[in-house]
Every structure is written in structure tokens, then in C-alpha cells.
C-alpha positions, 0 to 999 in steps of 0.5 A: 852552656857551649854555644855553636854560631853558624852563619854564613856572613862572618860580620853576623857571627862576630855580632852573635858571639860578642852578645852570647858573651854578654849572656851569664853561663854561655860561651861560644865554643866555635863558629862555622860557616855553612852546614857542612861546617856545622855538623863537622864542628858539633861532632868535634865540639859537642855544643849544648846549643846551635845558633843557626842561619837559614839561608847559607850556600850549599847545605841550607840551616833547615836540613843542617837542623834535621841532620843534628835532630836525628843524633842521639844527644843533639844540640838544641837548635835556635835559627836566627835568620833575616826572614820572618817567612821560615817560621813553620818550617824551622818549627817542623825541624825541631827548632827551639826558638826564632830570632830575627836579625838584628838580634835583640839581647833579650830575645836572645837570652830568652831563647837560650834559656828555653833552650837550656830546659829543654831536655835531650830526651824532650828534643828526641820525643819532638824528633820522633812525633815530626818526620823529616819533610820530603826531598833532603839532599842528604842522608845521614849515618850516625855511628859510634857517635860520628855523623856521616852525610851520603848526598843522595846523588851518589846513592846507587841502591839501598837495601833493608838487612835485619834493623837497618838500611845499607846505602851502597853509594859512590864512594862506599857503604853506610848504615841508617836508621831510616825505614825503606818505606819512609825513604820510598815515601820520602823520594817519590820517583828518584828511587824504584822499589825492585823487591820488598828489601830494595830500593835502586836509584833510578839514575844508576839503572841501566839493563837487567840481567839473567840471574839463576833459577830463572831470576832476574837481576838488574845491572847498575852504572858503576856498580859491579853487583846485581840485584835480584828482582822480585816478579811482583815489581819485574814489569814496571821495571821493564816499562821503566827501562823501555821508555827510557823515563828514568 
């Protein structure tokens, strides 16, 4: 079993992969320090298991869990954390198992035994049946096998076209699996729905336009595109605009 140890104090790390040395048919095939770190080193590393912290800097083990659930042959994921009040949370992220520091040797090889039987296609019927909670800061694009994290501060608009959704950002454009719904349910007010296929981040509004046949388009900071408005979500854009509530 290829074991991944994320955790941001390097003592906690060196502690864990002398115990999964301990543990008969487990190896540890890297380490990383944060949740960026760890979702670069299960691209590269394929691990069958994450033994992964909560609390780290920067991407925290709760969202770096929900990114790892949404790829088609994830790792299972086992959080082991200094803080017994995460417990439903990591549940909701799909994990397989708790642990408290400091680790128990048998705890721990408890818990990569329960995460050796359960089967990818069970961690995806689990992924699918508990969406993701509201507000993570990122949104990933998995492609060819490749996970690609868009912070969703850069994200200009993301418009539905045929199964998926484009998210036109800061430094490009990257596709998801997410529904326009869900994403509008998911972010509440960051996002302003300006046509049944749009959603624009409510950051990067910045005036309308007059586009042909009458339409009515809206302009966006550093964005050279204009975007087509529908007549039904016209008005509360124009209300939006006015006040200045963005």
C-alpha cells in the first residue's frame, strides 16, 4: 500500500513514516507539507493512501480532501490531526478514518486496513451521495488525469457549454464537472447569474454595454469579452451596478 504523509510540522511527518514503516505491506512514497504540496505529489506519485493533517497554512486538509475526492481514482484519505472537534467535517469530506495525535500504532494500522478495503468505486459512490460544503477556495479541473486548482479570487465568469462548465480566470480557461446550479448554490453572492449559461464574479463587474439587435452585454475588469445579458436577470444587474454593492 503506497502511503502519502501531509503535515505541516516536519517532526509530525518523520514520526508517521517511521510507524507506516512499522506496518507489513505499507510504504511511504513521499511527504508533503501543505495542501498544495499534496495534491501536486498525489498527481506524481499516485498514492493508494493519504495520511493527511487538518490544520496546515495556506490550503487546509479539509478542502485538500474534497480536491483528491473529485479525482477519478483518488487516494483514500485518513486525517490525522491534534483535534478531536473536526470529526464531522472530515466525515463530510469523504475521509476514511480519524486519528488523534499522538498516533496509536494500532489505530493506525486499523485504519490503513479499512482504507485498503475500500474500493475506488466505493470512495466514488461516497464522493458522489455528500457534496462539497459551501465556500472552497478553490475549484478543480481534472484533465488527462492532471489536477489543476483555479483560486476562486481570479475566476472572472464561468459559462455552461455542452457537459461542462468553462472557467474563464486570470491566467486562462479550464473546464469542470461542476453544474452551474451547484456552483451559484455553492457561492451565494460572490457570483451574479446574467443568463441561464453565465454566472460573473461580482468583483470583475464593471459597466454594461450595447451589444446588437438591441442586446445588452456586460464589460468586466481585465477581461476583453462581453457577455450577453439575458432580459430576465437584466434588472437586478442594473440594481447591482447602481448601488455600487458589489
Amino acid at each position: 500500500m503506497r502511503v502519502l504523509i501531509v503535515d505541516d510540522e516536519p517532526l509530525a511527518r518523520e514520526r508517521l513514516c517511521r510507524m507506516v514503516a512499522e506496518v507489513p505491506g505499507a510504504e511511504v512514497v513521499g511527504e508533503a507539507g501543505d495542501g498544495r504540496a499534496a495534491l501536486d505529489a498525489c498527481a506524481r506519485l499516485h498514492p493508494e493512501v493519504v495520511l493527511l493533517d487538518i490544520r496546515m497554512p495556506g490550503m487546509d486538509g479539509l478542502e485538500t480532501a474534497r480536491h483528491l475526492a473529485g479525482l477519478p481514482e483518488g487516494p483514500a484519505v485518513v486525517f490525522v490531526t491534534a483535534y478531536g472537534d473536526y470529526a464531522l467535517r472530515a466525515f463530510e469530506a469523504q475521509a476514511v478514518d480519524y486519528l488523534l495525535k499522538p498516533v496509536r500504532a494500532e489505530r493506525l494500522i486499523q485504519a490503513l486496513d479499512k482504507a485498503r478495503r475500500l474500493t475506488a468505486p466505493q470512495l466514488a459512490a461516497v464522493a458522489a451521495a455528500d457534496p462539497a460544503p459551501q465556500g472552497r477556495s478553490h475549484l478543480s479541473s481534472t484533465l488527462h488525469g492532471n489536477l489543476t486548482l483555479i483560486p476562486v479570487d481570479d475566476i472572472l465568469f464561468l459559462r455552461a457549454e455542452q457537459k461542462y462548465v468553462v472557467v474563464h480566470h486570470t491566467r486562462g480557461e479550464a473546464l469542470i464537472e461542476d453544474s452551474l446550479t451547484t456552483l451559484e448554490a455553492e457561492y451565494g453572492p460572490r457570483f451574479v447569474r446574467i443568463h441561464r449559461n453565465a454566472l460573473v464574479a461580482r468583483s470583475a463587474l464593471e459597466g454594461l454595454a450595447k451589444g446588437s439587435e438591441g442586446t445588452t452585454r456586460v464589460r468586466l475588469k481585465d477581461c476583453a469579452e462581453q457577455l450577453e445579458i439575458s432580459r430576465r436577470h437584466l434588472p437586478e444587474l442594473r440594481r447591482l451596478l447602481r448601488s455600487g454593492d458589489l
